[in-house]
N, C-alpha and C positions, 0 to 999 in steps of 0.2 A: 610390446616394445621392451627392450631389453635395457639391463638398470645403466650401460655407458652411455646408450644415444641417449636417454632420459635423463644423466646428469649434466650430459653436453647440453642438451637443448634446453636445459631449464635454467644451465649457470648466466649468470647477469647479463652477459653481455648480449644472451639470445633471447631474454625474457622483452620482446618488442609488450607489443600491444597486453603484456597482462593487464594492462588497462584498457586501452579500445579495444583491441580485439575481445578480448574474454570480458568485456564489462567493466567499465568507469563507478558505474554506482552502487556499490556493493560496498560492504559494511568494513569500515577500514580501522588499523589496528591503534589509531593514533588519533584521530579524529573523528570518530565516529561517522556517518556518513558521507565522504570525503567526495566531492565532484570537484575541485577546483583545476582550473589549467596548469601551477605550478608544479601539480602532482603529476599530472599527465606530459608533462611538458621533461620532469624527471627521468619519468619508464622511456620514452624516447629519447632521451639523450643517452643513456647506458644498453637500450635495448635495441633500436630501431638495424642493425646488421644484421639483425636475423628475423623474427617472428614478425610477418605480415608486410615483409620487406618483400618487392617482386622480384630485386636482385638477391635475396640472403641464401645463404648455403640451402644446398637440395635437403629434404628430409626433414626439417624444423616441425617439431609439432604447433601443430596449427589453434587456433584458439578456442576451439571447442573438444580438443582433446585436455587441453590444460584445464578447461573450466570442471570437465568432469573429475580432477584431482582434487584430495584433499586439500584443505592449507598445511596440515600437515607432511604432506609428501611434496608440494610444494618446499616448503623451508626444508625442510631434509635435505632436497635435488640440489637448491641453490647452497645450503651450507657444507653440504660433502662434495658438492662436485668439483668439477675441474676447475683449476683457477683460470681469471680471465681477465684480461685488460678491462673491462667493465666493471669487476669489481672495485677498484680503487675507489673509495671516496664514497662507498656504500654502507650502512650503516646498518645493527642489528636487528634496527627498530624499523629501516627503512625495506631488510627480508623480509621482516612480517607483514609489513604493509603491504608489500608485493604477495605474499601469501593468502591475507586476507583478501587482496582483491580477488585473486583467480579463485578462491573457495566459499568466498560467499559468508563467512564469518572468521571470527580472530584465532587464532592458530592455538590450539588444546584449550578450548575453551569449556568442552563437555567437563572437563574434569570440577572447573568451578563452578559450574551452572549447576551441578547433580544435587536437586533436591534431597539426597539419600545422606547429604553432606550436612543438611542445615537440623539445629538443636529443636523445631516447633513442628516437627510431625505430630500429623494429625491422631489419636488415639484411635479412631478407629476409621475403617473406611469403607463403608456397608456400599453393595452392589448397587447401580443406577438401574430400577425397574420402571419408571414412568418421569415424565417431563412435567406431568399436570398437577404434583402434589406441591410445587412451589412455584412465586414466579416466577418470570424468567424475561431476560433478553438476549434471543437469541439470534446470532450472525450479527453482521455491521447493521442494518436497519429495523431489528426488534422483530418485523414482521414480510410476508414473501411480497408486499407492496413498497416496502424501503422508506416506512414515514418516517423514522425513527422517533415516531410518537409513541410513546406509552400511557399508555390508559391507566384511568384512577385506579380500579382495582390492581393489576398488575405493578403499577408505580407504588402503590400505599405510603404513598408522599404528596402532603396537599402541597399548595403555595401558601398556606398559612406556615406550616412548619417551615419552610425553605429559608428563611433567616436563621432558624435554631441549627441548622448541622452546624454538627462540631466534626474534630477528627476522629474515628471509632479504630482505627488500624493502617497502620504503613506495612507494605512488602515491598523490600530489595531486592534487583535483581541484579545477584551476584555478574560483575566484569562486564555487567550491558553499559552502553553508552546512549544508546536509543531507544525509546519503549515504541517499539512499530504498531504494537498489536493495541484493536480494544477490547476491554475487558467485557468477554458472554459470560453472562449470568443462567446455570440452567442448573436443577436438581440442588438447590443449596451450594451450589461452589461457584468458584469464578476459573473462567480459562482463558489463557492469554500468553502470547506471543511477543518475543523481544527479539532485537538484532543477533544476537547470540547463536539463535537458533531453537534455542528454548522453547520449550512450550511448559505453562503451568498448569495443574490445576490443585484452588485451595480453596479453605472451607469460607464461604462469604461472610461467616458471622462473625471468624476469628481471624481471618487469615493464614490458620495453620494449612501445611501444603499435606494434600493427597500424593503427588506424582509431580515428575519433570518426564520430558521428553527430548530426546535431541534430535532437528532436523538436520536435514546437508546445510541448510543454509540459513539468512535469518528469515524469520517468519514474519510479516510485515503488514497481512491481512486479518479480518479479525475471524475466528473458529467460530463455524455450526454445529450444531449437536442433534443427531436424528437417529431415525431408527436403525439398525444394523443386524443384518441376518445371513446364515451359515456360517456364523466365525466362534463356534464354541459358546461358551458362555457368556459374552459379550452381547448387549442386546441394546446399550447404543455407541455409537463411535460418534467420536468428534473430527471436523474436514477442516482443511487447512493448506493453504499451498506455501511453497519457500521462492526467494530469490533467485534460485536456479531451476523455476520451472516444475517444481515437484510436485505434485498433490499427495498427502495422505491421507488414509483412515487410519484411527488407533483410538482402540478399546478408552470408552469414556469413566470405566471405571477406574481400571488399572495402568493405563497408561501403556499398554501394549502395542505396540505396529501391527496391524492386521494386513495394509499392503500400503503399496507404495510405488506413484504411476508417473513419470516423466509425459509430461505433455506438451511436448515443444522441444526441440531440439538446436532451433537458433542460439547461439554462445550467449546473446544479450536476455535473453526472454525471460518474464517471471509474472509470479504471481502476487497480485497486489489488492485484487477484489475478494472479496469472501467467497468460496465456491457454494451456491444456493442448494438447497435441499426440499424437491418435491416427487412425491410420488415415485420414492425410492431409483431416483436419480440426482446424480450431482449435475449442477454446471457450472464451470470453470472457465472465468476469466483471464485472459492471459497477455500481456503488455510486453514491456521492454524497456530499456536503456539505453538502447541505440544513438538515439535523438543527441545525447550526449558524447555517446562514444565517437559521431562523426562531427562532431561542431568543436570536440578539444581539440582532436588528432591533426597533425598534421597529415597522416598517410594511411586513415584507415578508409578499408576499402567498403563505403555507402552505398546502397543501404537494401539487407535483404530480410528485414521482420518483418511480416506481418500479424495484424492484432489476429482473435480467431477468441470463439468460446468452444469450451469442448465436452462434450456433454459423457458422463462415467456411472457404470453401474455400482452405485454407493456401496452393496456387498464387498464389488470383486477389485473395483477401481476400470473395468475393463471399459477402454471405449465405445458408444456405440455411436455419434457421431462428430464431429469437428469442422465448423465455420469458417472460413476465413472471412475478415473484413474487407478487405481485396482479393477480389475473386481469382484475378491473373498473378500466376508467379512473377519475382522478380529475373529480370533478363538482363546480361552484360548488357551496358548504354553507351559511354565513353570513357577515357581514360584520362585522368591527367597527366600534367607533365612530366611528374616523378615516375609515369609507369604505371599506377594505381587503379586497378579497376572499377570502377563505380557502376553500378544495380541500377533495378529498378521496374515494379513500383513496388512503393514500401511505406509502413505505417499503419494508422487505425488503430495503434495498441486500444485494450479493452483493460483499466485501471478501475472500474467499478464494478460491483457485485452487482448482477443481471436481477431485475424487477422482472415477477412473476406473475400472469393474470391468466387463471384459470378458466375465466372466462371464454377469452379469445384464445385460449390453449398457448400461449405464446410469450415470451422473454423480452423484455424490453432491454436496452443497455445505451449507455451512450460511447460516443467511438471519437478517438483521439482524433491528430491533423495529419497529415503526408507527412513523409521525410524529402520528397523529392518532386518537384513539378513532372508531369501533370497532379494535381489532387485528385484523388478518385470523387463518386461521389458520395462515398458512403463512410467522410472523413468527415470529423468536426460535425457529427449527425447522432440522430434518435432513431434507431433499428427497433426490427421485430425480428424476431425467429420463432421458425416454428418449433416447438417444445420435443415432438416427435420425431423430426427427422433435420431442422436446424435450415432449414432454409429460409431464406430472406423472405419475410413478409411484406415488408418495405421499409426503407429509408427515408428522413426526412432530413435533409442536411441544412444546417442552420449559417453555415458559414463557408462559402465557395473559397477556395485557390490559397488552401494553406496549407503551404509546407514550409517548415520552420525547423533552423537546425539550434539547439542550444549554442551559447558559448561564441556562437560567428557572429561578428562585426567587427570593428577597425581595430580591435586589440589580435582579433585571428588572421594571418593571413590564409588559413587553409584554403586550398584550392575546394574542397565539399560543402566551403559556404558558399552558397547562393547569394546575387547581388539583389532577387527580387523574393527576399523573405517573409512569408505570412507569418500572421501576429502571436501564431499558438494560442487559439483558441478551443484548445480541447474542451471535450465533456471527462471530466474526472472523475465524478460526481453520479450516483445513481439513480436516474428517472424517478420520480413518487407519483405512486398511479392513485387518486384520490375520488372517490365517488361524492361530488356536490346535494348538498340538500335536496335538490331540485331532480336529481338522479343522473346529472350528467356525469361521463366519467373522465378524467384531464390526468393528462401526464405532465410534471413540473419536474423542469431541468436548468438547474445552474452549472449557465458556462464559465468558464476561467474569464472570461470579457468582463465579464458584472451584470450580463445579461442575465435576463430569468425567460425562460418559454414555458408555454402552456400547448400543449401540441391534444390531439384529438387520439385517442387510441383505437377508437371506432370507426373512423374514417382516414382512414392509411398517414395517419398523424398530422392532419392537416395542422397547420396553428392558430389558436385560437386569439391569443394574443402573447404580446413581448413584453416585457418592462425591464428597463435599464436603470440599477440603482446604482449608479456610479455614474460621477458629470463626466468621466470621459473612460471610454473602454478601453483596457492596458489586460498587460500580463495578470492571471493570479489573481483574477477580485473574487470571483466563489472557483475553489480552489475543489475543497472534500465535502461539499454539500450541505442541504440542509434538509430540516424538520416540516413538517405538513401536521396540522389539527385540521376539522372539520371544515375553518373556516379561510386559514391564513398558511403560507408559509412562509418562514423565517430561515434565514442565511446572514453567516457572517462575511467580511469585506475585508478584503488585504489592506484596504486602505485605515480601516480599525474604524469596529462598529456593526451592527447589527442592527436587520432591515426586514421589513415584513411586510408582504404582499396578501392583497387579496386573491383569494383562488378562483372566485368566480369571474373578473374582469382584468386581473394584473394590477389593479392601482396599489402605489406603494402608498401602506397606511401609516407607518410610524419607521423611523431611523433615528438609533441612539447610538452617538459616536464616542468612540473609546482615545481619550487622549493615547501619543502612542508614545512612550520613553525614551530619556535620552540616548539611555545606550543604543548603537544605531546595530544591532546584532539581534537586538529583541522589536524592532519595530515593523515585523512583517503582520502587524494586525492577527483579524480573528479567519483564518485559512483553515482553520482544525473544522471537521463538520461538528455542525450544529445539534442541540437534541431537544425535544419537547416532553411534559406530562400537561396535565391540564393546567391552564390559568400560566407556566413555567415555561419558559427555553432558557438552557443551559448554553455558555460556550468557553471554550479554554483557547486562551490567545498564545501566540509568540514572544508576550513578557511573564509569560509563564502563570497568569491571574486568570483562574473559573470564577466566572460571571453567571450569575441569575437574574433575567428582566422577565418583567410581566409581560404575559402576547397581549394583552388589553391593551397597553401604549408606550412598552418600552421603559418604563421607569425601572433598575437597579432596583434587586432584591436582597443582594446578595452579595459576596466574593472569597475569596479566598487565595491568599498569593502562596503559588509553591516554590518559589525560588527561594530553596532555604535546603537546611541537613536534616535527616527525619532518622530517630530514633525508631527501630523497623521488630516486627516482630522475629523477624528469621536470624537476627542479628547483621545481614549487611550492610556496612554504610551506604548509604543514601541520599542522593539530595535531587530534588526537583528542577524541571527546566523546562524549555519553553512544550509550548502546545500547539503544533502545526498542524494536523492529519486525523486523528482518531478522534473521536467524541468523546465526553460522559455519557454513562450507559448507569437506567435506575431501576431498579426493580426489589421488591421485599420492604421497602423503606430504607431504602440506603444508595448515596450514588455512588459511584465506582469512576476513579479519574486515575489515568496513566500520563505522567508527566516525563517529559523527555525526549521532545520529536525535535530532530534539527535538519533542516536543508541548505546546505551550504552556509548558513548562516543561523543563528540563534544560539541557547544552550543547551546541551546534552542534561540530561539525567534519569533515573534508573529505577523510579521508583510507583509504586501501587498505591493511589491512598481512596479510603474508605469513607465515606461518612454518614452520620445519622442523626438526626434530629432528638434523639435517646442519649 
């Protein structure tokens, strides 16, 4: 494309859908994760003449040429281009914003993120030769069954000690708004991913930083660390995907890019599960933001993602094969009035890191709701795929006929919301495959209802039993999952509070509810996933307080409020905020808390804190 159509088509007035089109939930320059209608409602009032208009001038680049732009060639396009009647009334803050959306993070932001910048580099930074010399928690659930239990020796943190943590280390992350990433623990450091793009890795003991990284976009799942072979001296790399669908691998010492693999090419699509690592293969989960970009919009054209895992040679990044959760492509269906095409079928994002059982050779995962009637059946369900070649082992769908647009009801009149809306009951949340005393083996999955399942992984997931901890099922009650021990698993509740089930029957054995605060911005409860070591589960809420109860019966151990400013080792300001998404993760004798998660509501904040009972 040539630099005039690019300044024409970028200048304000044609920037339609830099929000639905190219993605609604992408990391905004102004509020950090920014989904509200007023903001979408914006981009269409200065944008809609051109970009995803069926009437707007021939030639508009289209939404997935824009999303593969910088933000910086973004703001460039809109601030040197042609001037336009849409400009009027357009603000500096309000390019970036539009920037940040189409790019997936804040407009020159490498520049402040670059560890190379901060005064506490690390003295030295000896090559990663083995995993086994320290402990570790590695990817989002510690281990390839996703309890995110850790074991005494590996924890080397009793429940006796768990009153004594004190703070041991803060790290800032420089211009983040959102800390998306949880902190892995592997080889003595910590790695970790913010809205920025960023990626870290620093020494766990002190905090001081080895390396940054910059992704295209921000990194929002939590980094594995495995072996890594034919890339020079490199012998392991850490995996990770971005909001614009990318996976990498890069050098776990040095912070190198070894390669770097688009896996998805829908405008909305990204990665939000941790890509798992077995037997020198990745597998890659991969979701979307769709769901939002059709329930703000008045005129985008619904709905062609579907979810899919994709399975990658950890060396090369190279695919070897790729699932969809909806087996049939989306098809033009009808139009609305405006002219507007609408898809279909579509859905099944795959938002959780894929559970592994060596056993059965096979992936478990759980799989989002429709975007559109009919629901397939392999929405709002507990899959299998085969590890080798990715084909459907079986599906167990836990919830018929739901397709659910964000954002539509009586404040939308969009014509792409549906008058017969299912409730969004996705599986967010990663299946935990748990072997019983007894030697049975059970998959336990928390749905966004408040439900809990217990499904069969032996027998094509039959279910064994359900238990509903919540008196009525709603949006968001187990959101990002929970923890599994021997005997029980434990999940926290939108509604505020945390609840523990038995594994053998479903009976819910103890719930301890969490008063939830006045400010009504912090009272989305405990939605962050849950984490366990023995006798412990940890959980960090949306009023920004890590919580420790006993699994015995729920009694408070523990807490810790981050909403406050933290004096940081790297020198960035800092202050903590709410905790919606990532876990605490422990290992070496120390927990590791990222505070800072917000959705649409709660508080931002930007920081790493440490602690130790020492």
């Amino acid at each position: 494309m040539n630099r005039s159509l690019l300044t024409q088509c970028l200048s304000i007035r044609c920037l339609f859908l830099c929000a639905a089109l190219a993605g609604i939930c992408v990391a905004s320059a102004s509020s950090g994760f920014a989904q509200g209608v007023a903001d979408l409602r914006l981009f269409e009032q200065h944008c809609t003449n051109c970009h995803g208009n069926p009437n707007g001038p021939a030639g508009a680049v289209d939404g997935l040429q824009l999303r593969r732009m910088t933000p910086e060639a973004v703001l460039a396009a809109i601030t040197t281009g042609t001037t336009h009647a849409g400009l009027q009334g357009i603000t500096d803050e309000e390019k970036k914003m539009i920037a940040g959306y189409l790019g997936g993070r804040k407009v020159n932001v490498a520049k402040l993120a670059d560890a190379k910048l901060m005064p506490n580099q690390c003295s030295s930074n000896p090559p990663i030769d083995t995993l086994s010399a320290n402990p570790l928690w590695n990817g989002w659930g510690a281990d390839l069954n996703n309890t995110r239990f850790q074991p005494a020796k590996m924890a080397a943190l009793s429940a006796s000690q768990v009153p004594d943590l004190k703070l041991k280390w803060a790290f800032g992350f420089p211009a983040a708004e959102i800390v998306w990433g949880q902190p892995t623990i592997a080889a003595g450091r910590v790695f970790i991913g913010v809205d920025t793009g960023a990626v870290y890795a620093l020494d766990a003991a002190t905090g001081c930083v080895h390396w940054s990284f910059q992704a295209d976009a921000g990194v929002r799942n939590a980094i594995t660390v495995a072996p890594i072979k034919g890339q020079g001296a490199a012998k392991y790399g850490v995996y990770f995907g971005d909001i614009k669908a990318n996976a990498y691998g890069v050098d776990a010492t040095s912070g190198k890019l070894l390669w770097k693999v688009k896996v998805e090419d829908q405008p909305v699509a990204r990665i939000t599960g941790a890509p798992v690592f077995y037997e020198g293969r990745l597998y890659v989960p991969v979701a979307s933001s769709e769901e939002r970009a059709a329930g703000y919009s008045m005129i985008y054209a619904c709905c062609t993602f579907r979810g899919s895992v994709v399975a990658l040679d950890a060396d090369t990044g190279k695919q070897i094969w790729k699932t969809f959760i909806i087996p049939d492509p989306p098809k033009p269906t009808t139009k609305t009035s405006k002219g507007v095409q609408l898809w279909g079928p579509a859905g099944g994002g795959v938002w959780d890191t894929p559970t592994v059982d060596p056993k059965n050779h096979a992936l478990y995962i759980g799989t989002g709701d429709a975007y559109n009637h009919p629901a397939g059946r392999t929405t709002d369900a507990i899959m299998a795929l085969d590890m080798n070649t990715g084909k459907v082992l079986w599906a167990a769908q836990d919830t018929e006929n739901d397709a659910w647009l964000a954002g539509c009801g009586p404040q939308n009149t969009s014509e792409n919301c549906p008058h017969d809306m299912g409730p969004d009951f996705d599986f967010g949340s990663s299946p935990i495959l748990r072997t019983l005393p007894d030697g049975r083996r059970m998959l336990i999955a928390g749905q966004k209802s408040g439900m809990v399942w217990g499904h069969d992984p032996d027998k094509q997931g039959a279910v064994l039993w359900k238990a509903q901890l919540v008196e009525k099922l709603a949006i968001g009650m187990i959101t990002f999952g929970g923890a599994a021990d021997e005997q029980k698993a434990y999940f926290g509740l939108r509604t505020g509070g945390v609840a523990a089930v038995q594994l053998s029957n479903g009976e819910k054995k103890w719930f301890t509810p969490i008063e939830q605060p006045q400010a009504p911005a912090l009272r989305g409860g405990e939605t962050a996933a849950v984490t366990a070591i023995p006798g412990v589960v940890f959980s960090g809420g949306w009023d920004g307080v890590v919580r420790a109860f006993s699994t015995e019966d729920g009694h408070a151990l523990w807490e810790y409020n981050t909403l406050r400013d933290f004096k940081t080792v790297n020198g960035v300001m800092a202050k903590g905020g709410s905790m919606g998404a990532a876990g605490p993760t422990i290992a070496g004798g120390m927990l590791f808390v990222g505070s800072g998660y917000t959705f649409g509501a709660g508080t931002t904040g930007n920081v790493l804190l440490a602690f130790s009972p020492n």
